[in-house]
Backbone as a ProteinNet text record, in pm:
[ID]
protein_1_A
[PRIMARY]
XXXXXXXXXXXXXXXXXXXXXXXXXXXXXXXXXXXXXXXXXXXXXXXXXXXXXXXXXXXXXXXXXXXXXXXXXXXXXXXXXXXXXXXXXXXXXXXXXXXXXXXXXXXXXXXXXXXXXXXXXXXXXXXXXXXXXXXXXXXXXXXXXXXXXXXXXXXXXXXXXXXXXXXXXXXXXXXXXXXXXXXXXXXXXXXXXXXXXXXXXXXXXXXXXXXXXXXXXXXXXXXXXXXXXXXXXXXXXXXXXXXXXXXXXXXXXXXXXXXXXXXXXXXXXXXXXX
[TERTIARY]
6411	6503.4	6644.8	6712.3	6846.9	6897.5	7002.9	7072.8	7117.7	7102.3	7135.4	7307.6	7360.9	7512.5	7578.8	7404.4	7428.4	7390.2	7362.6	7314.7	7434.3	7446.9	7551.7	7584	7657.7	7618.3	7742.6	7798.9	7916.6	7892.4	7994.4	7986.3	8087.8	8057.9	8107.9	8250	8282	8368.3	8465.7	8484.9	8608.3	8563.2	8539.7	8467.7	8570	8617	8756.3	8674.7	8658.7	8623.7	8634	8735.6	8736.7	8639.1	8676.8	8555.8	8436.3	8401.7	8291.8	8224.4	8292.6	8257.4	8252.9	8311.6	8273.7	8122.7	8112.4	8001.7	7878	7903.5	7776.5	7712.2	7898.7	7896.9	7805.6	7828.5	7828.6	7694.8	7612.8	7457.8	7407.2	7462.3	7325	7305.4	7349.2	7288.8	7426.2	7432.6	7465.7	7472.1	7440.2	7427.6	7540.1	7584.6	7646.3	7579.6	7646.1	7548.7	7717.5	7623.8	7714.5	7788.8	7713.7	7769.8	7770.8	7704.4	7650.6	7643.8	7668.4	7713.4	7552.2	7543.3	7378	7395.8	7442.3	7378.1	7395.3	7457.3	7444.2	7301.8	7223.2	7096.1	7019.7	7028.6	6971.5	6911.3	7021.6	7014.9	6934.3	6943.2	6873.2	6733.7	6704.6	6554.8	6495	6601.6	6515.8	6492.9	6575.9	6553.9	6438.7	6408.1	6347.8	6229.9	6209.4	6058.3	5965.3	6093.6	6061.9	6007.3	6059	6039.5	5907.5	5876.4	5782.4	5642.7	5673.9	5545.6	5538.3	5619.2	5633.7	5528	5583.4	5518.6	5321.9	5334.1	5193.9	5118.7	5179	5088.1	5053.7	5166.1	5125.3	5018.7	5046	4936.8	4797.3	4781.5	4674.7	4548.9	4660.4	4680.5	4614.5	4664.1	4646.8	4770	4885.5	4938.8	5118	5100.6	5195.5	5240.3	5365	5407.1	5373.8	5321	5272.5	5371.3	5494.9	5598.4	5655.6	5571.1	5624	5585.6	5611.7	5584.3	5470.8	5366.3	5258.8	5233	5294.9	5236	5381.4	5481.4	5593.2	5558.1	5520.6	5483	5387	5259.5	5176.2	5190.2	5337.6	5359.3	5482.3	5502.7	5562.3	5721.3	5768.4	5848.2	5910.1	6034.7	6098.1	6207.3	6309.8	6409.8	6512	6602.5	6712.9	6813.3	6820	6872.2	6783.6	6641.7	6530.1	6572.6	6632.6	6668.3	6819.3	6866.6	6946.2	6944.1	7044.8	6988	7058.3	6992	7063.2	7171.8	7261.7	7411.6	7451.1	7439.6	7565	7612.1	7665.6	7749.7	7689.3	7644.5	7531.9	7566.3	7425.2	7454.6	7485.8	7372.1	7434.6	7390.1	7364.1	7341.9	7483.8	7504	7631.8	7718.5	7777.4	7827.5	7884.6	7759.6	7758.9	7812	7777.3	7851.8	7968	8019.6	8160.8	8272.8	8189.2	8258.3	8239.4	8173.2	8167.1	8219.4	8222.7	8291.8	8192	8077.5	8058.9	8075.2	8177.7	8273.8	8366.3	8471.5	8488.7	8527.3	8366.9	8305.3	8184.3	8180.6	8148	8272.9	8345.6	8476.4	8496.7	8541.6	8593.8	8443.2	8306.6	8246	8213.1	8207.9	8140	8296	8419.6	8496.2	8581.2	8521.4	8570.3	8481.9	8511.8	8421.7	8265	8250.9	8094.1	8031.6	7905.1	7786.7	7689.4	7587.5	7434.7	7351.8	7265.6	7168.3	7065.5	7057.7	6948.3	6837.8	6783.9	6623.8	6628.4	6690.7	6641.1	6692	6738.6	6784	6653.7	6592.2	6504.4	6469.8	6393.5	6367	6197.4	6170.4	6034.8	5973.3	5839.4	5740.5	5691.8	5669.2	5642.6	5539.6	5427.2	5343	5221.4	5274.7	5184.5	5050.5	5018.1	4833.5	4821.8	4938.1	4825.5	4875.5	4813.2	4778.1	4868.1	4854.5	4860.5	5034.7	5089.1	5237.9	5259.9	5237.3	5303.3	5384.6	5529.5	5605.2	5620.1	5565.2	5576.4	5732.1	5748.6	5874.7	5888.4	6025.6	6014.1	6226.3	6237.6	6385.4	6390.5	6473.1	6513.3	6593.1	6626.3	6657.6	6593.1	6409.9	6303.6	6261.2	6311.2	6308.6	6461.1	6565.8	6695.2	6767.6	6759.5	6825.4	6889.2	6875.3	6977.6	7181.9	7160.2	7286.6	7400.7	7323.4	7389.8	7440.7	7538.1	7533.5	7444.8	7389.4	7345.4	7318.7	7375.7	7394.5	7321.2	7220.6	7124.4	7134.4	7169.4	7220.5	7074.6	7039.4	6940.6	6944.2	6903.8	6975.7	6783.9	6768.1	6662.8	6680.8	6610.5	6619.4	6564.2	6497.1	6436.4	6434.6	6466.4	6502.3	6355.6	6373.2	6266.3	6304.4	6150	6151	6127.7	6093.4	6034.1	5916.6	5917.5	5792.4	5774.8	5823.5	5787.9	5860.9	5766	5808	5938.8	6038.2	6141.6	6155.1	6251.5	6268.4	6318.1	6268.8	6321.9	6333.3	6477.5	6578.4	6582.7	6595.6	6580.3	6803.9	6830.8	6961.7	7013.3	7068.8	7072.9	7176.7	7274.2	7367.1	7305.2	7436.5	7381.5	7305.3	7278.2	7226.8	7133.8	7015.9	6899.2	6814.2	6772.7	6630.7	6494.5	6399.1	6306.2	6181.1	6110.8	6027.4	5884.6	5876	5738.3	5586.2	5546	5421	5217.6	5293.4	5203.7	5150.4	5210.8	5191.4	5065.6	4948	4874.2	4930.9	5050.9	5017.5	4944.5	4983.2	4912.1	5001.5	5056.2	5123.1	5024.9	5024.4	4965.1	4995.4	4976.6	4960.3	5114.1	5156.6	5346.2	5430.8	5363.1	5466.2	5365.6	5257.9	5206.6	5287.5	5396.6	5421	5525.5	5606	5748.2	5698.3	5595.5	5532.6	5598.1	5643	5642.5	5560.2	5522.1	5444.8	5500.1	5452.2	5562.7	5564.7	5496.6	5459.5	5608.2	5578.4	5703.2	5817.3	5869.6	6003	6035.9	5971.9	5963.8	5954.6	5933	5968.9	6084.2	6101.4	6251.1	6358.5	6341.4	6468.9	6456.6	6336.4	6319.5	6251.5	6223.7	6178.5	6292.5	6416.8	6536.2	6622.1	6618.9	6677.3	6592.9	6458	6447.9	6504	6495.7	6602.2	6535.5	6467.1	6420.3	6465.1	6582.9	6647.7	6606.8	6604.4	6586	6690.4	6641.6	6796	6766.6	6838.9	6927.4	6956.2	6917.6	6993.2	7143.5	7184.2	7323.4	7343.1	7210.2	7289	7211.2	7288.2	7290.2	7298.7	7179.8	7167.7	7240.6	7315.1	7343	7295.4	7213	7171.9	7199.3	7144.8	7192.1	7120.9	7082.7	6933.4	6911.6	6946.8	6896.9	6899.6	6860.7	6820.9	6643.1	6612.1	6450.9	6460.5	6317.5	6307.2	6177	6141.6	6047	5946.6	5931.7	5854.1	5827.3	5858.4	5839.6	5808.3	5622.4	5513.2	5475.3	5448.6	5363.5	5238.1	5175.1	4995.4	5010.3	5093.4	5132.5	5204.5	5260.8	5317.1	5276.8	5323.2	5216	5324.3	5465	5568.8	5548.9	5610.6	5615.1	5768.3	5806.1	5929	5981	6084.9	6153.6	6283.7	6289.7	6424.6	6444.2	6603.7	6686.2	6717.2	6693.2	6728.1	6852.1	6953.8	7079.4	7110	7086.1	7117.4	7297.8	7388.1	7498.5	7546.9	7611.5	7662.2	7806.6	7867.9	7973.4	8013	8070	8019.2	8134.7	8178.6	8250.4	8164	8165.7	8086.1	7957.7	7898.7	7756.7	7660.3	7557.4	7455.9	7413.2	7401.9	7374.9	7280.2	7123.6	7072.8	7050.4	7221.3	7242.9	7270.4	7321.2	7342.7	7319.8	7177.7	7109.2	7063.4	7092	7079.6	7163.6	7126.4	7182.9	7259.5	7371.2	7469.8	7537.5	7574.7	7634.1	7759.8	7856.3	7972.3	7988.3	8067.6	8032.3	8118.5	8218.5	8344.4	8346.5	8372.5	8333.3	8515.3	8447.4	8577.1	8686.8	8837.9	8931.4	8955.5	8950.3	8936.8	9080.1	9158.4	9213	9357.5	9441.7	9565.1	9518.6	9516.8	9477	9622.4
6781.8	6668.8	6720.8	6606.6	6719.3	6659.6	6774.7	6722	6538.2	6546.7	6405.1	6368.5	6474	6456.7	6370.6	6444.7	6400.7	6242.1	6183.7	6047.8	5945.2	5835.3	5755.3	5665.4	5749.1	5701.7	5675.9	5595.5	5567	5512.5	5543.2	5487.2	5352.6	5233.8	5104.3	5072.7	5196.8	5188.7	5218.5	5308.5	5350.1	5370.1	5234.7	5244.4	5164.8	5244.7	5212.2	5108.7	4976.5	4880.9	4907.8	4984.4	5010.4	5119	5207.6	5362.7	5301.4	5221.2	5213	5116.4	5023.1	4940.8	5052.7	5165.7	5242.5	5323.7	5386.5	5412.2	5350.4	5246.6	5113.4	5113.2	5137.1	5125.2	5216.5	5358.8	5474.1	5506.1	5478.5	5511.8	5375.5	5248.4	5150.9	5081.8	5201.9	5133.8	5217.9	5137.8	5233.9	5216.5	5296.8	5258.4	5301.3	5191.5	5156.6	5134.1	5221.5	5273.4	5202.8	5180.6	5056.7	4961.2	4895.6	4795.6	4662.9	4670.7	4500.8	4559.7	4459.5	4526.8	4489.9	4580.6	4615.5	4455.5	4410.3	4244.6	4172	4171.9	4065.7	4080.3	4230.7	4238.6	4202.2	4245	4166.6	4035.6	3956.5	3863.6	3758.1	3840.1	3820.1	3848.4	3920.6	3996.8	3840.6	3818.9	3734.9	3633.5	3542.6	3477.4	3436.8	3559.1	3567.9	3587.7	3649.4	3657.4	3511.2	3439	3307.2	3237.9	3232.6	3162.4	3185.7	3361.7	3374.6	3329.5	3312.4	3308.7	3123.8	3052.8	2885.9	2895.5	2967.1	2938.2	3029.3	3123.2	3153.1	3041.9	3001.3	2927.5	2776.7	2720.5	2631.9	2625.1	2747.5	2852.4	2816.4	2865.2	2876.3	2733.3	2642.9	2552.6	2424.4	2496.4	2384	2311.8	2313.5	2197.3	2266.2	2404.2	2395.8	2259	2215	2119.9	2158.1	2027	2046.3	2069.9	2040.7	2093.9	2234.9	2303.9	2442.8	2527.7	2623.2	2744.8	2850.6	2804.5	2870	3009.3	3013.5	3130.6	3220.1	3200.8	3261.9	3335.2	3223.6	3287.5	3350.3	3407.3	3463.6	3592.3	3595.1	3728.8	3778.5	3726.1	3714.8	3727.3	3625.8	3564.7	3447.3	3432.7	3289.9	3302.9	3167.6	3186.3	3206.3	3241.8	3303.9	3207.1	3057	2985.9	2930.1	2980.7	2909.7	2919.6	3046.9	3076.7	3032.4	2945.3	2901.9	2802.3	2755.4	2707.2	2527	2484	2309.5	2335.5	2261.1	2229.8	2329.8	2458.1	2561.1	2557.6	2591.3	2593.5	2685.6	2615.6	2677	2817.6	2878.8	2979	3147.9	3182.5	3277.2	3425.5	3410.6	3565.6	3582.6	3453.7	3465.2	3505.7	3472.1	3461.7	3586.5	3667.7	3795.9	3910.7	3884.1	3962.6	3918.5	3827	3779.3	3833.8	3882.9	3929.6	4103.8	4094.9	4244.3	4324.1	4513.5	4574.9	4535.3	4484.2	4449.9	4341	4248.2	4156.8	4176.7	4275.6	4344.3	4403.4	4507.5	4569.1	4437.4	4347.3	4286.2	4199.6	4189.8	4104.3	4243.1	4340	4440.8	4441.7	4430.9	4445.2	4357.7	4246.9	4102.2	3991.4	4123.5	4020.1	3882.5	3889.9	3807.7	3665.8	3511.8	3403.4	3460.3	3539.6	3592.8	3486.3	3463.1	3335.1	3410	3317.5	3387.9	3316.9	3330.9	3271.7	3202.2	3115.4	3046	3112.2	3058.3	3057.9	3145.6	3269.3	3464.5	3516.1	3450.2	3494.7	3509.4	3602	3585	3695.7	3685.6	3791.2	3784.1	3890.7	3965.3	4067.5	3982	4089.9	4165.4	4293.3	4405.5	4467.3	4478.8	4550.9	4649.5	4788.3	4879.5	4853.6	4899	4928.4	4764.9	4640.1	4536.4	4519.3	4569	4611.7	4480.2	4397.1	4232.4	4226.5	4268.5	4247.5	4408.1	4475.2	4570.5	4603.9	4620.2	4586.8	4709.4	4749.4	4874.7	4824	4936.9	4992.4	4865	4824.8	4710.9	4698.7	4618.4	4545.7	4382.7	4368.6	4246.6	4173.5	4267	4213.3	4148.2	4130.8	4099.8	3998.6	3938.4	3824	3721	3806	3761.3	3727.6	3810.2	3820.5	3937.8	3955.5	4130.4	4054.9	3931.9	3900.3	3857	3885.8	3841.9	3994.1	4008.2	4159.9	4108.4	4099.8	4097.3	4220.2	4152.9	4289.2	4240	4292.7	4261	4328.1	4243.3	4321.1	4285.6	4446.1	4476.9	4493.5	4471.4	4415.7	4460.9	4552.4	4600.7	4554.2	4461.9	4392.7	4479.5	4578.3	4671.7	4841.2	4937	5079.3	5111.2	5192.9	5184.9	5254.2	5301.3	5441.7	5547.3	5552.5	5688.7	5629.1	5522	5502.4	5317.9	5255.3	5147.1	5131.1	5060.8	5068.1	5066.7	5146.2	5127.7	5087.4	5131.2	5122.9	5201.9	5227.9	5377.9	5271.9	5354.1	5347.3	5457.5	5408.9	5559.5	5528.7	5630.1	5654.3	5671.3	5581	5542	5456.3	5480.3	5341.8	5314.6	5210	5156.5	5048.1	4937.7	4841.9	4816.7	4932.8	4954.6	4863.4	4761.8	4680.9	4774.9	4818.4	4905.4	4783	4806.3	4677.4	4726.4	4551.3	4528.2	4516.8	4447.1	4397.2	4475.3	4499.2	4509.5	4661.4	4744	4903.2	4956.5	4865	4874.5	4948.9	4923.7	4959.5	4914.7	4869.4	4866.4	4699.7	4691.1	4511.9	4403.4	4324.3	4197	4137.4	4006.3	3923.2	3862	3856.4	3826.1	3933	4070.9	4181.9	4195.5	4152.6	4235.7	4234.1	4135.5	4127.2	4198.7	4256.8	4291.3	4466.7	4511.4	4617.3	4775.8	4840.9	4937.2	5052.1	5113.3	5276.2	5371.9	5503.2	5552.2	5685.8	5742.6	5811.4	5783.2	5662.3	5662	5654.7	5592.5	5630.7	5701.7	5849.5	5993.5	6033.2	6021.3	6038.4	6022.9	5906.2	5884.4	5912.9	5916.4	5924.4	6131.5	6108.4	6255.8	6241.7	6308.2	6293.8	6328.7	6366.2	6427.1	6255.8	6175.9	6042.6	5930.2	5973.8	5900.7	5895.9	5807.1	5778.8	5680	5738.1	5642.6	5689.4	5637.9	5664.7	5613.4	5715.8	5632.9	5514.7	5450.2	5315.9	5320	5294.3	5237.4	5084.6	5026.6	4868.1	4894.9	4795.6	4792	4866.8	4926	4986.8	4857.7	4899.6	4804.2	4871.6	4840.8	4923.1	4809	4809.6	4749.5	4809.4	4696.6	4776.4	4646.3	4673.6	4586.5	4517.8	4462.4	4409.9	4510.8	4586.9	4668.8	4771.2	4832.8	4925	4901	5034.1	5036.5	5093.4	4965.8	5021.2	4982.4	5016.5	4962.1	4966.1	4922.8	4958	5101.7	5135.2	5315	5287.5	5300.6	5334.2	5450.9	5496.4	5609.7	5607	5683.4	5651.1	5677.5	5791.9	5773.6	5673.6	5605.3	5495.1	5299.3	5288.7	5200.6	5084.8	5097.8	4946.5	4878.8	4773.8	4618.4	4616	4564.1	4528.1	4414.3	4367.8	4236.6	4290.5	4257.6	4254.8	4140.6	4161	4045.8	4086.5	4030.1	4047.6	3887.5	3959.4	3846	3880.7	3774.3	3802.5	3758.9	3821.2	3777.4	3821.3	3679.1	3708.8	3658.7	3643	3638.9	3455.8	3375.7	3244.3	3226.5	3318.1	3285.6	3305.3	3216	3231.9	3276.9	3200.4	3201.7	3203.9	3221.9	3183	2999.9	2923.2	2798.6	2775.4	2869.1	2881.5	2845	2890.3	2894.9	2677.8	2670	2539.1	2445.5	2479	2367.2	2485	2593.9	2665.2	2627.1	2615.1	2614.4	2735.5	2741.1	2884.4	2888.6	2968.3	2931.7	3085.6	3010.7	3070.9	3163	3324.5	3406	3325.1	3269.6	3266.4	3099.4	3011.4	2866.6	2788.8	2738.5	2675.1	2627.7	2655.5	2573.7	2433.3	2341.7	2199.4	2167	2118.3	2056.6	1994.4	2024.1	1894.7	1775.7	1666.8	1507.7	1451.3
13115.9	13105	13082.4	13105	13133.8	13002.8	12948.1	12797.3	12713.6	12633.5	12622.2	12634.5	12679.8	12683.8	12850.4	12938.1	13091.5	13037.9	12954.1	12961.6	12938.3	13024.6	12991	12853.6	12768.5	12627.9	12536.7	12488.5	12407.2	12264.1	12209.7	12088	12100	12064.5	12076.3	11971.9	11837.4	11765.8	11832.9	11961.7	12007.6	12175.5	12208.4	12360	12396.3	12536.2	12673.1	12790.9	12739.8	12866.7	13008.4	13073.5	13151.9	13217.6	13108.5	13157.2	13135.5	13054.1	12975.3	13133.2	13203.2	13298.6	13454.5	13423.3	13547.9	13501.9	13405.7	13385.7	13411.1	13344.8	13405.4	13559.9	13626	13789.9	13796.3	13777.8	13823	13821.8	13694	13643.5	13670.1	13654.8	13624	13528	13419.3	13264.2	13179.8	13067.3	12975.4	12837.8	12760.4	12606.9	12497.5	12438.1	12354	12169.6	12151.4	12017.8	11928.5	11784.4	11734.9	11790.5	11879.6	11940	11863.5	11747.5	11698.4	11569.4	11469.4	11310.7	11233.8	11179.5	11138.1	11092.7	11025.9	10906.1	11004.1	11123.1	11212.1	11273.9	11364.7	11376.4	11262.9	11176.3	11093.1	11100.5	11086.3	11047.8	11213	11304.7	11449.4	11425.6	11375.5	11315.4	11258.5	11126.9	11064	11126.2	11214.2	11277.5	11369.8	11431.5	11555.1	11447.5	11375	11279.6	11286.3	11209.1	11136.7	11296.8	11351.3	11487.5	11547.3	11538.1	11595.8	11533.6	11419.6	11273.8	11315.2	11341.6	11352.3	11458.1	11588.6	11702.5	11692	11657.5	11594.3	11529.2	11445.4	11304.8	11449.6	11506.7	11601.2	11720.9	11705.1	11843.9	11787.2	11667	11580.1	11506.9	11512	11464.2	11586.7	11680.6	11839.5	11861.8	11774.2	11778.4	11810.9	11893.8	11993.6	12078.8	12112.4	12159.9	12333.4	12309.8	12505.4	12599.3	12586.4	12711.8	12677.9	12574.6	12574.4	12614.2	12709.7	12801.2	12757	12744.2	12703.2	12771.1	12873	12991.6	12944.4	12902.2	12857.5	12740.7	12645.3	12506.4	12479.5	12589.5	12605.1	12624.3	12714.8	12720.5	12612.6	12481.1	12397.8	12395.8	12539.6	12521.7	12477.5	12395.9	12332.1	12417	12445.5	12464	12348.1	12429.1	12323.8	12262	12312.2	12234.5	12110.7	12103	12026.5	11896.9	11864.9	11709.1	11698.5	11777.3	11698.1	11571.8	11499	11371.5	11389	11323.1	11309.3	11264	11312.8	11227.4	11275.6	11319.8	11368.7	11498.1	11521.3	11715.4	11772.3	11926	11992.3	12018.7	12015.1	12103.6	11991	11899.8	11824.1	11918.1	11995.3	12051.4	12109.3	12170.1	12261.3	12148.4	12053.4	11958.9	11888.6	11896.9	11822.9	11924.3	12045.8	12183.5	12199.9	12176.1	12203.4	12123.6	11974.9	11852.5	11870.1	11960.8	11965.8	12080.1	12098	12128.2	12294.9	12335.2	12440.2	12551	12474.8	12563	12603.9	12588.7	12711.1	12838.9	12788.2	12891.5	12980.6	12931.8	13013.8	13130.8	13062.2	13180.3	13233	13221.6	13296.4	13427.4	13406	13463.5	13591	13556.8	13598.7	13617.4	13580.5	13684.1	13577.9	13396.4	13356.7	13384.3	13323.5	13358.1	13318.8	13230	13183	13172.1	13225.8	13147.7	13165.9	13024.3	12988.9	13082.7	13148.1	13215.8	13147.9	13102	12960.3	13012.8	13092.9	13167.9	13189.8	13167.6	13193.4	13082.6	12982	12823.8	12731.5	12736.6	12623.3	12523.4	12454.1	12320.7	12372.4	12325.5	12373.9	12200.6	12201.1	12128.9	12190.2	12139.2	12159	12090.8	12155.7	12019.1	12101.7	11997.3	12106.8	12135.4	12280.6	12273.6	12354.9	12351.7	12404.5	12502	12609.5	12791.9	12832.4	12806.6	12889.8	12844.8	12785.6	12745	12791	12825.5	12912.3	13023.1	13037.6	13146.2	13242.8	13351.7	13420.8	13470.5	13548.5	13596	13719	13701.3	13796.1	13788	13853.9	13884.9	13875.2	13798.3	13747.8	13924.7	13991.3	14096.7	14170.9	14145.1	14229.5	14221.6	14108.6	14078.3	14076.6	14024.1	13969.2	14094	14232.5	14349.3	14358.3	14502.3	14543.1	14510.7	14533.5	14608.9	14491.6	14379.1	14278.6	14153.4	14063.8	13959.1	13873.7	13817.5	13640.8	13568	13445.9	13313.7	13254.8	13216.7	13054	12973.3	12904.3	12745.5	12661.1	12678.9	12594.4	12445.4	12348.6	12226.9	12121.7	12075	12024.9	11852.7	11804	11670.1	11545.6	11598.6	11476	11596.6	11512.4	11529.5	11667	11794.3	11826.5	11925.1	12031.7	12111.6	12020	11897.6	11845.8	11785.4	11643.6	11610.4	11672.1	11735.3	11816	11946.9	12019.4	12174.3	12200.8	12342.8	12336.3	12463.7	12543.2	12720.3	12760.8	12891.3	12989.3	13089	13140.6	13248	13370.3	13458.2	13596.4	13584.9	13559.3	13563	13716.6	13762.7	13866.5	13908.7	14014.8	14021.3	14172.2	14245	14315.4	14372.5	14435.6	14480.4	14550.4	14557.9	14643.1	14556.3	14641.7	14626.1	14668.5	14580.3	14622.8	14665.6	14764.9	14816.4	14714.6	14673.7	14603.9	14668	14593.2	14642.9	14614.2	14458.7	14367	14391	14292.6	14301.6	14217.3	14154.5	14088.7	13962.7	13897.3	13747.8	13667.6	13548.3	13412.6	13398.6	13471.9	13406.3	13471.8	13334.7	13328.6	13481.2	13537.4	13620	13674.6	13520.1	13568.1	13622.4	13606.2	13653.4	13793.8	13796.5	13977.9	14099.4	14135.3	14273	14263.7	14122.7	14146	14000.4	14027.1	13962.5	14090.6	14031	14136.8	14005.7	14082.1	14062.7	13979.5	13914.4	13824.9	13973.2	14036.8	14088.6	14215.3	14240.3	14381	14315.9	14215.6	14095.3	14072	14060.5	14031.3	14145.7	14290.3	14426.8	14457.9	14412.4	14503	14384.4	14258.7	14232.9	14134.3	14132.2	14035.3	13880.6	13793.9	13624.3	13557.8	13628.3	13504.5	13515	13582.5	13594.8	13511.6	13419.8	13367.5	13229.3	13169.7	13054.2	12911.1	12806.3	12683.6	12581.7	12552.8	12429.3	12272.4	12205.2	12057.7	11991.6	11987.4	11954.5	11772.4	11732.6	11623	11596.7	11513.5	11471.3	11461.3	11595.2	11661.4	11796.8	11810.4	11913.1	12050.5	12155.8	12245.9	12437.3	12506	12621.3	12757.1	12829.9	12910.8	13022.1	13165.1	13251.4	13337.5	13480.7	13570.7	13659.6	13749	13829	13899.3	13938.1	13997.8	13978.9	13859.9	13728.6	13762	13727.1	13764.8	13583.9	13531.8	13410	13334.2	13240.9	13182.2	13014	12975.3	12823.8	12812.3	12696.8	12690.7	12567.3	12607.8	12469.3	12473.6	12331.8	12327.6	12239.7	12256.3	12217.4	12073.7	12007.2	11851.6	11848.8	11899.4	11860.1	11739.6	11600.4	11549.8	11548.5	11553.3	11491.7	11615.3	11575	11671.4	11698	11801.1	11839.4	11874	11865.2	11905.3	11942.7	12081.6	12125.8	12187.8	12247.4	12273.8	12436.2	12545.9	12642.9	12725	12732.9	12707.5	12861.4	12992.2	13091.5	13146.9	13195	13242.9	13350.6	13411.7	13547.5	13527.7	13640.7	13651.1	13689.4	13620.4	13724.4	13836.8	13896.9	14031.6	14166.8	14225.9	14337.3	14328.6	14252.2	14234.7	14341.4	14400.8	14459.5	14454.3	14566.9	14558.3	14503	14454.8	14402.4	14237.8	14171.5	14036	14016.9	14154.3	14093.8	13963.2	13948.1	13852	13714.3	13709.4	13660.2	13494.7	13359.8	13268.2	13225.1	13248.9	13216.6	13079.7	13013.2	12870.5	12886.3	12890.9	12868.7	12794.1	12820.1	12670.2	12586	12631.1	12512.9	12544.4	12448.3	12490.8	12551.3	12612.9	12680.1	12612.5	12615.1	12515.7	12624.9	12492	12529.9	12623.9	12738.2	12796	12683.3	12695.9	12568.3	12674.3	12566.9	12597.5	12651
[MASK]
++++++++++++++++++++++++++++++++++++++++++++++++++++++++++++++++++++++++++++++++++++++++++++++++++++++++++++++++++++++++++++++++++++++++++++++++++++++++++++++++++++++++++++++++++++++++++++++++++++++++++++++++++++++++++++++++++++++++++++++++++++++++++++++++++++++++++++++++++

């Protein structure tokens, strides 16, 4: 593996939006270490706990609400507006990126006009060893569209990639859609049609381009749809994980597609003088 210095990696206390948005270009991904102030993860942790323990005990209980995404939360996804709280102003993931050194490197990236994609914003359990929540190596483009950028701001709620699951990245720039159509990994039923192989990943791009960094509370991985990536477990591996996966595009000239799409602004609109 090649040094961790070849890896696209910044520190967010004294990170240049501009470089920081060619890098992204250049590799694909890039990580931003203190990007998010530990009591704010925190305080995302607790959130997302409480939420998940509500929706368990309901699970348990039978008395999950029938219009809620059972096949989502199976694969231990919530959405990311779920933990927001009564009485506060929507939107605290957005909130905490807006206040931070990764807003931006997101306008420098995406062009400015940033929005979160609700319906691809979500937070994900993680827990080693269970096969069926396992995400092989795949592109968010396969689902998201070739024709569109997206940045996911990967956002890891507890320390992880050494003693709980983390994510590997093929370091990679570029806009190559690699064709699907179910590579027989190890992913559940929701990853089969857009599953690629580890074997042809390591063909085409090499083993020194893959990339699973140990993260830190605060630190923060930005990658792009068409970033090949995926869960990086290991068999010593015993913690649980919760991360935050915060999708953003650009809203100029969207895809007709996005039309009906619920978008949430990073920075909220100033009201019009009456």
């Amino acid at each position: 593996m090649p040094k961790a210095t070849a890896y696209p990696e910044r520190n967010g206390r004294d990170l240049d939006p501009a470089e920081a948005a060619d890098l992204l270009c250049d590799n694909g991904c890039l990580l931003v270490r203190r990007a998010l102030r530990r009591l704010d993860v925190f305080d995302l942790h607790e959130r997302a706990e409480a939420f998940y323990a509500m929706r368990d005990r309901q699970l348990a209980e039978g008395t999950l609400p029938e219009a809620y995404d059972r096949y989502l939360y199976r694969f231990g996804h919530i959405h990311m507006q779920e933990i927001d709280r009564e009485g506060e102003a929507p939107g605290v993931v957005r909130r905490r990126i807006a206040d931070s050194a990764l807003a931006p490197v997101l306008d420098a990236f995406l062009d400015e006009d940033v929005r979160f994609v609700l319906n691809n914003s979500l937070l994900r359990r993680q827990r080693p060893g269970d096969v069926e929540r396992y995400v092989p190596f795949h592109q968010d483009a396969a689902f998201m569209g070739s024709d569109v950028t997206v940045v996911n701001c990967w956002i890891p709620l507890v320390p992880c990639g050494v003693e709980a699951p983390g994510l590997e990245v093929v370091v990679a720039g570029g806009r190559k859609v690699l064709a699907t159509g179910g590579q027989g990994g190890k992913g559940g039923a929701i990853y089969d049609a857009i599953d690629l192989s580890e074997e042809r990943v390591v063909r085409a791009f090499g083993t020194e381009t893959l990339w699973h960094p140990a993260f830190e509370l605060g630190d923060v991985l930005l990658f792009t749809n068409f970033t090949i990536h995926r869960t990086y477990v290991r068999p010593e591996m015993a913690g649980n994980r919760i991360s935050i996966e915060a999708r953003a595009v650009s809203g100029g000239g969207l895809p007709e597609r996005f039309a009906d799409e619920p978008l949430m602004p990073l920075r909220p609109r100033k009201r019009a003088d009456a």
